[in-house]
N, C-alpha and C positions, 0 to 999 in steps of 0.2 A: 642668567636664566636661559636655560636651551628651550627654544621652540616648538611646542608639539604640533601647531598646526597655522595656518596662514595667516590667520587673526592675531596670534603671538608675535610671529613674524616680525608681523609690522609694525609693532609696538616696540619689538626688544629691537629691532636693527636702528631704531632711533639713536639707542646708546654707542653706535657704531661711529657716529657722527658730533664733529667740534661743531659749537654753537653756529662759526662764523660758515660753516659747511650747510650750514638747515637752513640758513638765512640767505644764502645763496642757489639752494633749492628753491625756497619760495619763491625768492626772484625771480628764478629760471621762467620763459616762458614755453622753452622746448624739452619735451621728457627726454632726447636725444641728449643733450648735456650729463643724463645719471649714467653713461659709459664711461666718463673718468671714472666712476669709484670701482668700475668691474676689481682693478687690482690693488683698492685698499678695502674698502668697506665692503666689496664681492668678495676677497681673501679673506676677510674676516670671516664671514656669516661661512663661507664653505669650511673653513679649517673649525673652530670655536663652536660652529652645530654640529660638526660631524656630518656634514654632507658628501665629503667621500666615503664612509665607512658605510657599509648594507645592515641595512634595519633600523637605522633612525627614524623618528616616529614621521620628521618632518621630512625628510626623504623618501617615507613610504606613501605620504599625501599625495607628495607631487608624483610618484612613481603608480600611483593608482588614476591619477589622471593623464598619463603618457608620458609624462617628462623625467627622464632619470640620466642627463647630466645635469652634475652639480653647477656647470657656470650657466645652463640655463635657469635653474634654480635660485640662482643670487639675482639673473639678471630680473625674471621673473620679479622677484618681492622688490629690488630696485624700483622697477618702473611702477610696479602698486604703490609703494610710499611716495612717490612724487604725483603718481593718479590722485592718492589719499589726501596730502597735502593741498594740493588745488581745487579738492572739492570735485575730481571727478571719476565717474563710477570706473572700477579697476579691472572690469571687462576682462575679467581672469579666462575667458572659455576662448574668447580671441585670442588673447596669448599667448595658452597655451597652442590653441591652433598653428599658429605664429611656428613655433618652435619644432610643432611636430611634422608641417609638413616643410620645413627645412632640412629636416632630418629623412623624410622620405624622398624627396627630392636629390639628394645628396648622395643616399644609397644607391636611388634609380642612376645618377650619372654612372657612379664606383660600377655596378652588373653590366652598365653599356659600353663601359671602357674595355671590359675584359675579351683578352684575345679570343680572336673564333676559331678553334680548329678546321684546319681544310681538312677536306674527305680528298681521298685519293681516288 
């Protein structure tokens, strides 16, 4: 099942994971540990949803909330499903924030890196 929206998400990305890997989540007490999965279970949900392709339903969610790269995207529902699992609130408007102003931040260096014409 592909995901139409964040609620799906986090249901189907369940299937993404070996039992001994969810049990290991629970475990976890740090949500910093779900960046191992960026390049298996984050590979998966970006290739298997089509979150590099434009116009995915579930790429259009996040892309309507400011987020449109796809590994922000995995990492995003990542960190929900271990919010979710520990019972707590998945604070999606911070995250995204998170993300976005990394992204504006990052611009702002790129525009102050660029050479300054001298005037003659």
């Amino acid at each position: 099942m592909i995901p139409q929206n964040i609620e799906e998400a986090l249901i189907a990305v369940k299937e993404f994971f070996y039992p001994e890997e969810l049990q290991e989540i629970d475990e976890s007490p740090d949500i910093d540990n779900m960046i191992k999965y960026h390049h298996t279970v984050g590979r998966a949900m970006r290739n298997y949803w089509g979150l590099w392709k434009k116009g995915t339903k579930l790429k259009e969610v996040f892309k309507k909330l400011g987020i449109h790269h796809p590994d922000d995207i995995s990492s995003i529902i990542l960190n929900s499903f271990w919010k979710e699992r520990h019972g707590q609130p998945i604070e999606l408007e911070a995250q995204v924030k998170k993300y976005i102003d990394y992204w504006a931040k990052l611009n702002e260096q790129a525009d102050n890196s660029m050479p300054i014409e001298e005037e003659e």
